[in-house]
N, C-alpha and C positions, 0 to 999 in steps of 0.2 A: 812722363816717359820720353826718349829722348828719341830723335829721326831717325838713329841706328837702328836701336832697338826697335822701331816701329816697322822699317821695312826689314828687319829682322825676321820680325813675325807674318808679317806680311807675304814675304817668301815662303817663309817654313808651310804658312796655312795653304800656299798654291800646292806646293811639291806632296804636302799630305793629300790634299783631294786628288792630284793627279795619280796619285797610286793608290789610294780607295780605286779610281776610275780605271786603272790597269790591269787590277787584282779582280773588280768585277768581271770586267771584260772576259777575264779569262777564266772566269766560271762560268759564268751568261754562253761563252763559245763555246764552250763544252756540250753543254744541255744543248744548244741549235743543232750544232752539227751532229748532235748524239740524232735528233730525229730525220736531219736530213742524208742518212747513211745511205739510203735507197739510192741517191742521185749517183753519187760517186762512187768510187771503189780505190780512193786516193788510203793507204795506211796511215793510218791515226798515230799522233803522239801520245806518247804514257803521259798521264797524267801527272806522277810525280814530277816528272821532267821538268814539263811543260809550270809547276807549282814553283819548282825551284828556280827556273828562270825567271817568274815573278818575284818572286822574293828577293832574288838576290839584288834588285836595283833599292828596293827597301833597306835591306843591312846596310847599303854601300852609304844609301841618301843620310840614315840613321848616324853613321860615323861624320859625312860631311856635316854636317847640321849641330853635332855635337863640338866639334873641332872649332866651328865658325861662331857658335854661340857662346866659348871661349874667351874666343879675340875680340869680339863684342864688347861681352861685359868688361874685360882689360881693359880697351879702349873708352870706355864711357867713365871709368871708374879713375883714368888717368886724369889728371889737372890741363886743360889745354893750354898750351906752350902760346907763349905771345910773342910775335914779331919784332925785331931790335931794327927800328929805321935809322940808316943812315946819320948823324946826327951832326 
């Protein structure tokens, strides 16, 4: 496997856990503040809302990641050009 490709994946697998941990979050929030309703009297987001604003960094990350994995593979798969010194 080549360097590319390695922090390729390497990236891809941070930005995947960072949205597992965004998307929990934002269930995990739900449930807390469902119990701690007593405290405040702050009105609550809809949950759909509140779902779709998680998601959408997902589609968006999903498109980047597809685009870039792309020029990747172009790039590894191209013959590296060598240098014409001076002569």
């Amino acid at each position: 496997m080549s360097l590319p490709v390695l922090v390729f994946v390497a990236c891809a697998v941070a930005c995947g856990v960072a949205q597992v941990a965004i998307l929990l979050s934002t269930v995990r929030g739900r449930a807390t503040t469902a119990v701690a309703t007593n405290v405040t009297t702050l009105p609550r987001s809809r949950a759909a809302v509140e779902a779709l604003w998680a998601l959408v960094p997902v589609v968006v990350l999903a498109l980047v990641l597809t685009a870039t994995w792309a020029r990747v593979r172009e790039q590894s798969a191209r013959a590296p050009e060598v240098m014409k010194v001076a002569q």
